[in-house]
C-alpha positions in Angstrom: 125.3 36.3 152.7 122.1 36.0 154.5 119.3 38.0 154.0 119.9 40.5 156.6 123.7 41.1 154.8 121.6 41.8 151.7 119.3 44.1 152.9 122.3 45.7 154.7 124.0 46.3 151.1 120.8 47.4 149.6 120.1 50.1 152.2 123.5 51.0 151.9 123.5 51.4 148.3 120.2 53.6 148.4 122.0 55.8 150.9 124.7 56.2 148.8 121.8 57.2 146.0 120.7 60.4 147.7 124.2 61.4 148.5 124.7 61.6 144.8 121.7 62.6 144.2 121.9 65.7 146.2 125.0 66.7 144.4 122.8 67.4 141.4 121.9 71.0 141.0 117.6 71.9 141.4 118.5 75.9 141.5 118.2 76.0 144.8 121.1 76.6 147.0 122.1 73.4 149.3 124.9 72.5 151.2 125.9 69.8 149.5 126.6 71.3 146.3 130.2 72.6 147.6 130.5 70.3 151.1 132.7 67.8 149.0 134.7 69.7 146.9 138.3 69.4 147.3 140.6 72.6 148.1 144.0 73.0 148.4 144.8 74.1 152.2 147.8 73.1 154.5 149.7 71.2 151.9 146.5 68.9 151.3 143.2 68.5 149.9 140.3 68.7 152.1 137.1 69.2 151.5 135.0 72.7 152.4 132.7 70.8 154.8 136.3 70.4 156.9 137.3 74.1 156.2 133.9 76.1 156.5 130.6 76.5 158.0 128.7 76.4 154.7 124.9 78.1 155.6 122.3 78.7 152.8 120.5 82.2 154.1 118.3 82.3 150.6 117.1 79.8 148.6 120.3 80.3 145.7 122.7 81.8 148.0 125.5 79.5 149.7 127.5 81.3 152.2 130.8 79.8 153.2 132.9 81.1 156.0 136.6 79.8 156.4 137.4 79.1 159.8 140.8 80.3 158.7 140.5 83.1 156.9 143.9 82.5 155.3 142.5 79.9 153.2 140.0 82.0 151.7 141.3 82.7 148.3 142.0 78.5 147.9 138.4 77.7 148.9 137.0 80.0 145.9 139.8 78.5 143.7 138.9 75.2 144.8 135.3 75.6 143.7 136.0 77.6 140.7 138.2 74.3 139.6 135.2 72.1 140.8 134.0 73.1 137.6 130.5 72.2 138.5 128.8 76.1 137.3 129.3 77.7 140.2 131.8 80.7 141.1 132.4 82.1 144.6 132.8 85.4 145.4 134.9 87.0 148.4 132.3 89.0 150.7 134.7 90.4 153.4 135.5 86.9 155.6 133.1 85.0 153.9 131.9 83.3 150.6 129.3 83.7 148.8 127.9 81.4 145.8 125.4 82.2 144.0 123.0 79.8 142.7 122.0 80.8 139.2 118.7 79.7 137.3 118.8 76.8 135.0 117.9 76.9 131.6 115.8 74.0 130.0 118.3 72.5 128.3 120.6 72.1 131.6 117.5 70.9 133.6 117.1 68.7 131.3 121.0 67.3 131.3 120.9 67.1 134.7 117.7 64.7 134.5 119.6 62.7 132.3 122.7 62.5 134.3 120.5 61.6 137.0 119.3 58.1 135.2 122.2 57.5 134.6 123.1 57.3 138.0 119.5 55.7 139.0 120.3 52.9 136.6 123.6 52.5 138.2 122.1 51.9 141.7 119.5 49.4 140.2 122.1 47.5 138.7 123.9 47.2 141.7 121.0 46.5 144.1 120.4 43.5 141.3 124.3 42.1 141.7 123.6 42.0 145.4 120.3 40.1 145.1 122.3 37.6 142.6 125.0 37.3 145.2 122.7 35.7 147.4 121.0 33.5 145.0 123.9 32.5 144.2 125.0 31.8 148.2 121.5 30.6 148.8 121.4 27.6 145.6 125.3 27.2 147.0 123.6 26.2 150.6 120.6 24.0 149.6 123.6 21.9 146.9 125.4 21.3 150.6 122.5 20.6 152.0 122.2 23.5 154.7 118.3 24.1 153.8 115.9 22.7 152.4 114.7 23.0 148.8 111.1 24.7 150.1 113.3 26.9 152.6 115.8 27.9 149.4 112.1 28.8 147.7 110.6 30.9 150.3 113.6 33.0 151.3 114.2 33.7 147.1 110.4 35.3 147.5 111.6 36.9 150.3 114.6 38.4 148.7 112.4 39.2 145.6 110.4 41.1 148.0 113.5 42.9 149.3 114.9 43.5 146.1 111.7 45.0 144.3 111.3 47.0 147.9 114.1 48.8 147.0 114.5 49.5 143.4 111.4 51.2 144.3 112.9 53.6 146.7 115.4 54.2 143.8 113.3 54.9 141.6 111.3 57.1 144.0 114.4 58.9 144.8 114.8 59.5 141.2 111.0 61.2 141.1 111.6 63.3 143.5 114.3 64.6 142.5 113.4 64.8 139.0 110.1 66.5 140.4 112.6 69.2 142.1 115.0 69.7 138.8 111.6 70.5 136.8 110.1 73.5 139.1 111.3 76.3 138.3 
């Protein structure tokens, strides 16, 4: 693992973050919060982003709307056994979620749920930066590079590594900034 492979990881792993991250509910309606839920439809599970056209009209209103309309009574069970506080409600051919308000106490689960996952991400970004320590003391002992080059690209994947527990953690702000407005 060079460098460029860890950086790689580490971007990939702060993507990942915000994908998770948007699954968290602010109050305000997003896609997101039902485009991965699995339903039940032609003797499968698919998600609803493979079913529906999910739009978000108001800010805590999802509207989802089947391309097959047959499937409309699995797509509200589907979210119903999501279990993730939200209930979907037939509206002629479509679907419509409403987002309801958080209380303080569930903002502030949600914040906590959300460092949990932060932490998570660090920890990982931190496994890949050991992995190529561990590849980079492996290639000065064979004698690949130098003991100054094995110096200078450590700093450099120092730099990397603090680069992006940063963005974690401002990842974490923001969102922490959104679950607090009310």
């Amino acid at each position: 693992m060079n460098l460029t492979d860890a950086q790689i990881k580490m971007q990939d792993a702060v993507a990942h973050l915000k994908g998770e991250l948007a699954q968290i509910r602010t109050g305000r309606a997003s896609a997101s919060l039902v485009s991965d839920i699995l339903v039940e439809a032609y003797n499968s599970k698919m998600m609803v982003k493979e079913l529906a056209q999910i739009t978000t009209p108001e800010p805590a209103v999802i509207l989802i709307s089947p391309w097959d309309k047959s499937i409309i009574t699995n797509v509200v069970g589907g979210i119903a056994k999501a279990n993730i506080g939200l209930n979907g409600v037939i509206d002629g051919d479509l679907i419509r979620v409403v987002i309801p308000p958080l209380t303080t106490e569930r903002r502030e689960e949600f914040i906590k749920q959300m460092h949990g996952i932060l932490e998570t991400f660090k920890v990982q970004i931190r496994q890949i930066r050991h992995e190529a320590r561990e590849e980079l003391k492996a290639q000065k002992e064979s004698g690949t590079i130098s003991e100054d080059e094995e110096k200078r690209l450590e700093e450099q994947l120092q730099k990397l590594h603090d680069e992006y527990v940063e963005a974690v953690e401002g990842a974490g702000r923001t969102k922490e900034e959104e679950l607090r407005q009310i």
